[in-house]
Steps between C-alpha positions, in 0.01 A plus 500: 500500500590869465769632740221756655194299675153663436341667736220356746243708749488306854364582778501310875243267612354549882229225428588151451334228404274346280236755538763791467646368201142445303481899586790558338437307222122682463702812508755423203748421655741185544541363856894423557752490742854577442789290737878483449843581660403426831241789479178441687201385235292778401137493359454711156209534274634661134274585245385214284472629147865652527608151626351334293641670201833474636494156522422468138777733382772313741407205550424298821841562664443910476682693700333837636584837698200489712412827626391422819330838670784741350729178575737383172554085567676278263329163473433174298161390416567144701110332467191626308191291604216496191150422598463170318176603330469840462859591446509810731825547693451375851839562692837588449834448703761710382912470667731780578783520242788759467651647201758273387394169706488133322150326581441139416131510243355258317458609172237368168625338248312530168556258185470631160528376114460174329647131531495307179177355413406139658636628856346579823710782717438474904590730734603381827599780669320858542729681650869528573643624819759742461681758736546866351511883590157605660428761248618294185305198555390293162155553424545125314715270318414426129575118347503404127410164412491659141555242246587252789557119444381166678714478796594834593536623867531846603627533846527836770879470392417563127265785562652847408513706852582894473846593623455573932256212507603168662347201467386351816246215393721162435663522142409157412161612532267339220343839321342414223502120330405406131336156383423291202122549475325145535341426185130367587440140486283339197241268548595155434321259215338315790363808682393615118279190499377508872360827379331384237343233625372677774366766253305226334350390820395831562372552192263215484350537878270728407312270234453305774341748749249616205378128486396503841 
């Protein structure tokens, strides 16, 4: 991400609680609490639609300068919770950072392009764990299988990392695998006459039903 973080209203949370929080929530904003460097938790709400939209422009692992009351914090966007059903942003926990500090994210990896026909790509892992700078965290990781063959493997040590990022996740880490597609089975000459005969069966039953 950019080497400025956007900007985030906060303000402090008297209320806790389930109650508390639905307020919030009826009022726009997100309810959150922010923890980190040994600094005692405390309970946020930000404003939903500009969260919301910085979460789309950044990613999950955005970092913002809350402004807490007149107060400028640093912090990583640690935990979003989603309503399941009606997609509204619930909660948030956010982490102290400082300018310059490494923090250890999980980041999305996306797969793009083409194998060659007759092949079925899996992905086996999402994301890749990586350690970088707090304000030049990937937003993702891209992986070709453009053009890709029966039997390759892409692996967290093949993926492409930009320079200041480390690669935390093991590096024998299976990525991205792709297979010979199975070719679907045809129907053997015996099944081919099961079928008929039964079609002929069925076909005749109903003579009999008119007779009676």
């Amino acid at each position: 991400m950019a080497a400025s973080a956007p900007k985030l209203s906060a303000t402090l949370r008297e209320e806790k609680g389930k109650g508390a929080a639905r307020r919030a929530r009826r009022a726009g904003n997100v309810p959150a609490v922010l923890y980190g460097h040994g600094e005692k938790p405390r309970h946020l709400a930000v404003a939903a639609l500009d969260f919301a939209a910085i979460l789309r422009k950044n990613g999950t692992n955005a970092v913002v300068d809350l402004d807490i009351d007149g107060e400028s914090q640093l912090a990583l966007t640690w935990q979003v919770d989603v309503h399941p059903i009606k997609s509204y942003l619930e909660h948030a926990d956010f982490l102290i950072v400082r300018r310059g500090e490494k923090v250890t994210v999980d980041v999305l990896v996306v797969v793009e392009g083409d194998a060659q026909g007759g092949t079925v790509v899996t992905q086996d892992a999402n994301t890749l764990q990586v350690e970088a700078d707090a304000l030049s965290i990937p937003e993702q990781f891209t992986v070709s299988v453009e053009g890709a063959t029966p039997g390759t493997s892409i692996h967290a040590s093949d993926v492409g990392l930009p320079a200041g990022v480390t690669l935390v996740s093991p590096e024998d880490t299976l990525v991205v695998a792709v297979h010979e597609a199975k070719a679907a089975a045809e129907p053997t000459d015996e099944a081919e006459g099961g079928a008929a005969a039964e079609g002929g069966e069925a076909a005749e039953a109903p003579a009999e039903d008119a007779g009676e």
